[in-house]
GUPA-722417 format. One record per residue (C-alpha): x, y, z. Coordinates in steps of 0.001 Angstrom, whole numbers, plus 524288, in hexadecimal, padded with zeros to 5 digits. Layout:
N
XYZ/...
//
This chain:
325
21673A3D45EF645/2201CA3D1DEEB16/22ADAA4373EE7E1/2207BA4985EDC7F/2176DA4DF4EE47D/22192A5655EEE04/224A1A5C51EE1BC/215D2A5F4EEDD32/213AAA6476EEA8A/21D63A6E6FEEC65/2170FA75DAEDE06/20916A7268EE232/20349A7CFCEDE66/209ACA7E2CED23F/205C3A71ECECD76/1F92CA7398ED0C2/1F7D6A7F81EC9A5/1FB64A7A27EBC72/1F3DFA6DF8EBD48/1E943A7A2EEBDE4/1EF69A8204EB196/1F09DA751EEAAC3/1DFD5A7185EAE8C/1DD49A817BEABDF/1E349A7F3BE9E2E/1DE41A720DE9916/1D0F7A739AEA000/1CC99A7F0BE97D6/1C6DEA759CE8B71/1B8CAA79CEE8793/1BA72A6B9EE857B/1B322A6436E9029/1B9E1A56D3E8C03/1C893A5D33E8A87/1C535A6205E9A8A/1C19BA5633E9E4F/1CAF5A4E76E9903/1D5AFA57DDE9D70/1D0C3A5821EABCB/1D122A470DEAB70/1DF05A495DEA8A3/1E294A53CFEB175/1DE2AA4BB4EBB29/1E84BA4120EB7F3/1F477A495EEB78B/20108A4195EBADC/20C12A4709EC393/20DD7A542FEBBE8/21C3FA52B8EBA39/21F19A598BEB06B/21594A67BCEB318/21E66A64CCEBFC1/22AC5A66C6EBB09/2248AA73A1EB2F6/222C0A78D8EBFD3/22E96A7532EC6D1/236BDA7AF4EBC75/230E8A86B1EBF46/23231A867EECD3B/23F96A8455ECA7C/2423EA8FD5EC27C/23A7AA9977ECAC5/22D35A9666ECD35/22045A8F45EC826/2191DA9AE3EC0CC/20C7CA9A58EB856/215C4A97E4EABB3/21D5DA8C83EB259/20CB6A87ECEB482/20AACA875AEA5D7/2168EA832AEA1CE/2149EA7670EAB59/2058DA757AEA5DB/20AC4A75B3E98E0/2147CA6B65E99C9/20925A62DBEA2FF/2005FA63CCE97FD/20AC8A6257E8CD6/20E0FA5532E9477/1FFE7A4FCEE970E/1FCCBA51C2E8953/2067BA4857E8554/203C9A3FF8E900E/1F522A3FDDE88DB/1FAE6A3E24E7B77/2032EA322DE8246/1F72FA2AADE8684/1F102A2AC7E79DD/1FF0EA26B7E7209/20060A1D6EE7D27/1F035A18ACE7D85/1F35EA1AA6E8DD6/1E46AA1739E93C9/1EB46A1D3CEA0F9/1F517A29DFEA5BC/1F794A2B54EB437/1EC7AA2043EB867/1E29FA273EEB074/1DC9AA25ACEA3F5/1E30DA2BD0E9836/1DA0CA3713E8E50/1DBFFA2D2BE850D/1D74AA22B9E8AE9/1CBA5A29B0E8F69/1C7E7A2FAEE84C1/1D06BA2DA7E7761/1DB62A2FCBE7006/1D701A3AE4E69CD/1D38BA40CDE752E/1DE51A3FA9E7D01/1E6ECA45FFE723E/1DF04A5074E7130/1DFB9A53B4E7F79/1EEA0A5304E8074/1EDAFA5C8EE7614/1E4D0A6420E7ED0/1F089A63C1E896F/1FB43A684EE7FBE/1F0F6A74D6E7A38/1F290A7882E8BA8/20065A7519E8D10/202DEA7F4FE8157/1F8A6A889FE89A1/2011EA8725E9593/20F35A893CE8DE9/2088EA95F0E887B/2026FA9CD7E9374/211D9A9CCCE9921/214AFAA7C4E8E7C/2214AA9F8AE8B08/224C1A99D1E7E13/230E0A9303E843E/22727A8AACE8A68/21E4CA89A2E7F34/22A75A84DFE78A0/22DDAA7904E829C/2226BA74E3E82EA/22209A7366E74EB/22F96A6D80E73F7/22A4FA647AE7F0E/21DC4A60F5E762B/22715A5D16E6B01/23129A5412E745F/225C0A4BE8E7A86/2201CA4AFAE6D70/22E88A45C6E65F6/23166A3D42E7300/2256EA36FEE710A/227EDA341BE6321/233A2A306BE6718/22F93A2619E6E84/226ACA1E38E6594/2324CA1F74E5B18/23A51A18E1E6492/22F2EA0E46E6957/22E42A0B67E5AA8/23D07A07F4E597F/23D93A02BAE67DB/24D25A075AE65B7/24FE0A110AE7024/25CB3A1183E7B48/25D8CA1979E874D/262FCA260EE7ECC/25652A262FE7582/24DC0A2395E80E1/253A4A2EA4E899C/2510CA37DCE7DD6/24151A348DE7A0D/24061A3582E89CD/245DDA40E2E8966/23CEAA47C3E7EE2/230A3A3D4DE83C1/2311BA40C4E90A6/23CF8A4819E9644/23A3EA54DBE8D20/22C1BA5758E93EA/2341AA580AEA188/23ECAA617CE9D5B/23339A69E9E9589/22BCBA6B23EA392/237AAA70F6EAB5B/23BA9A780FE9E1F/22DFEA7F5FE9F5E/22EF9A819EEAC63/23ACBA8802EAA41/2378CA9070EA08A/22A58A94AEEA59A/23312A9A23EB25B/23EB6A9E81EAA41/2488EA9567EAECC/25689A9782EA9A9/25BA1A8F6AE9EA3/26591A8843EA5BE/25DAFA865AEB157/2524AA81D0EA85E/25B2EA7858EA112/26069A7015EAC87/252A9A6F8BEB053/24E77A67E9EA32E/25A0BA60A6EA3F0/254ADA5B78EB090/246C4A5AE6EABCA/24B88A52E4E9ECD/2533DA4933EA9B1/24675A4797EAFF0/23ED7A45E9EA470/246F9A3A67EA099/2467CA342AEAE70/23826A3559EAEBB/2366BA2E03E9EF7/24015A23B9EA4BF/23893A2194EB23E/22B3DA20F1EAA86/23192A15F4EA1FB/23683A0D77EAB07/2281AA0BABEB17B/2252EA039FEA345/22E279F991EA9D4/223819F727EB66F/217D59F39FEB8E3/2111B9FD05EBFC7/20257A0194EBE85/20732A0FB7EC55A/20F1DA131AEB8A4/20369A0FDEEAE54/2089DA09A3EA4D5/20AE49FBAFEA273/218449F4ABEA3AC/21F009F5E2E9493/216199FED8E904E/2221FA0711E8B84/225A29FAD2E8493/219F89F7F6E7DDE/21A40A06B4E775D/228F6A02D8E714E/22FF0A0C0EE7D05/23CB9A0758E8234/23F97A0DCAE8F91/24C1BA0EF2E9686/24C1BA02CBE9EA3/24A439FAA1E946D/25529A026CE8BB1/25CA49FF9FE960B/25D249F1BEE96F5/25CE59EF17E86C9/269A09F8D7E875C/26F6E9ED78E8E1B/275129E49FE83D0/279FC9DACFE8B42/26E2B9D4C3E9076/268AF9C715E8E61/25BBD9CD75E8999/25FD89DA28E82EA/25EFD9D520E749A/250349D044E78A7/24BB89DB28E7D7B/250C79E2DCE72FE/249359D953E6A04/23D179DC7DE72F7/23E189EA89E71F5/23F999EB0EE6400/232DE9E310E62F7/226E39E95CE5996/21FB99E71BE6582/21FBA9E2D6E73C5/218429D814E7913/216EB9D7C3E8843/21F849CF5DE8B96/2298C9D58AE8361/226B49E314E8BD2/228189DBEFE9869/235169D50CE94E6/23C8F9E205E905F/234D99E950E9CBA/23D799DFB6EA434/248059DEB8E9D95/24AB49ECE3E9F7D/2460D9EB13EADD7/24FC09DFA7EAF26/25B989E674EAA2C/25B509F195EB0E2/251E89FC28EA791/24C16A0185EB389/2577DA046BEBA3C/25EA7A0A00EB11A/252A0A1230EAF60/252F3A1667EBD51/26233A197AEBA5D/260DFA23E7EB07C/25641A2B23EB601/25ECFA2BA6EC247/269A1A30B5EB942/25FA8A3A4AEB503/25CB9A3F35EC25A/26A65A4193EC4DA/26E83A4826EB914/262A4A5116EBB24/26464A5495EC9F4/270FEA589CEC496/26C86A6092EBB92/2649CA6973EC624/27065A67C4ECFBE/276B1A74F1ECE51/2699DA7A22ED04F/26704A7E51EDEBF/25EB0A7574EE52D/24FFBA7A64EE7D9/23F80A733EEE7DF/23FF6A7317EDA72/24C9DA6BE8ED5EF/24AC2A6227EE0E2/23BB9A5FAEEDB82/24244A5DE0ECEDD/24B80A5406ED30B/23F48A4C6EEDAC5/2384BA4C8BECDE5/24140A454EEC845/24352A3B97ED4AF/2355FA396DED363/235E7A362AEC5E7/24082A2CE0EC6FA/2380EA24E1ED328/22B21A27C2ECCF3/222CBA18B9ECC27/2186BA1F6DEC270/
//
């Protein structure tokens, strides 16, 4: 059992009952294809981190109540809808060893559906009666959106160092983690202090879990699902290989520069700046900052005193350092 599924355990019950709000809400289509596409991919959801941290927020500040439910179906819904938008930007076939809506069925389709998940995630953020949440998740809508964007500028230019990665990260990836404990907080009331050093630690963790995901490009390994380079062949330069072409001084570094810099990326020209970052120490240094991460956000929860909830915090991010997939 991992550390993940201690932590799913001990709020069973909770979880269980919003995977049933989220199926009561997007099961309710006089549309007989919407339902069954909908109940394909309910069946294939992933490890529900982020409706997790919803919930655990609002443990933390008191209690998981129906309006902590909706807020974490909202942001579960807000997220799988761009995980559906994704696949078809992305022409994925698979998601989580199963077959994408796109792939299935089409393009058009698929859009149309994750469109059909954002119309429920805006049900959810309603029925809590609070516009503060209406407004984060809105402000979260617009970050994933310009992080995105952000990212194909970048591919395009293939010009990017650690600072300008840590920032599209940070709206690509990290902003969806600090919206799902900012939710939680405000569906339970949470003080503003409090509630800060919580997204503080939530934007830490966000980062960690953009720069775990990014190392996997460098392997081989059928569990991740993707193919080794694959972040190379879209024109995205990760941190272990901005780490080794920051280092001037080696033999290689005006080649690989070359490399990167190329219109496009032959196979052979993936695998040599895969290892080249491998070889100079990319994925280390990788497992170095989100260390540093970890540390700088235990300390923010420090002065906090210690309870279930902050120690389930600091195991999600443990596991999401030493995650394989």
């Amino acid at each position: 059992m991992t550390t993940l599924d201690h932590i799913q355990d001990s709020i069973r019950p909770q979880i269980d009952e919003l995977n049933q709000l989220i199926a009561d809400v997007l099961l309710n289509s006089y549309s007989s294809l919407t339902n069954t596409i909908v109940t394909q991919y309910l069946h294939t959801k992933g490890k529900q981190i982020r409706p997790i941290l919803v919930l655990l927020s609002g443990k933390f500040f008191g209690g998981i109540t129906r309006k902590v439910l909706d807020a974490a179906a909202a942001i579960e819904m807000l997220h799988n809808a761009s995980l559906i938008h994704d696949d078809v930007i992305d022409r994925s076939k698979e998601r989580r060893g199963s077959p994408t809506i796109n792939s299935i069925w089409d393009n058009h389709i698929a859009v149309l559906v994750g469109d059909y998940f954002v119309g429920g995630a805006l049900k959810c953020a309603v029925n809590t009666g609070d516009v503060r949440i209406l407004n984060a998740l809105s402000r979260l809508g617009t970050d994933l959106s310009i992080g995105e964007i952000d990212q194909i500028e970048y591919a395009q230019h293939r010009d990017i160092d650690e600072q300008l990665y840590m920032r599209v990260i940070g709206r690509k990836t990290a902003s969806l983690f600090t919206s799902c404990v900012e939710l939680g907080g405000l569906a339970a009331d949470a003080p503003q202090q409090a509630l800060d050093d919580l997204k503080r630690f939530a934007q830490l963790l966000g980062l960690c879990f953009q720069i775990k995901d990014d190392t996997f490009d460098y392997f081989n390994d059928s569990a991740v699902g993707k193919p080794t380079g694959n972040d190379l062949r879209e024109g995205k330069i990760t941190l272990p290989l901005i780490y080794a072409l920051s280092q001037e001084q080696l033999p290689e570094h005006d080649e690989m520069i070359s490399l990167v810099h190329k219109s496009e990326l032959t196979d052979d020209n993936i695998m040599r700046l895969v290892n080249f970052a491998k070889d100079n120490g990319g994925i280390e240094y990788a497992q170095t900052v989100m260390e540093n991460l970890r540390q700088q956000a235990e300390a923010i929860m420090a002065p906090y005193e210690p309870n279930d909830t902050i120690t389930d915090f600091k195991r999600i991010f443990r596991f999401i350092i030493d995650r394989n997939k």
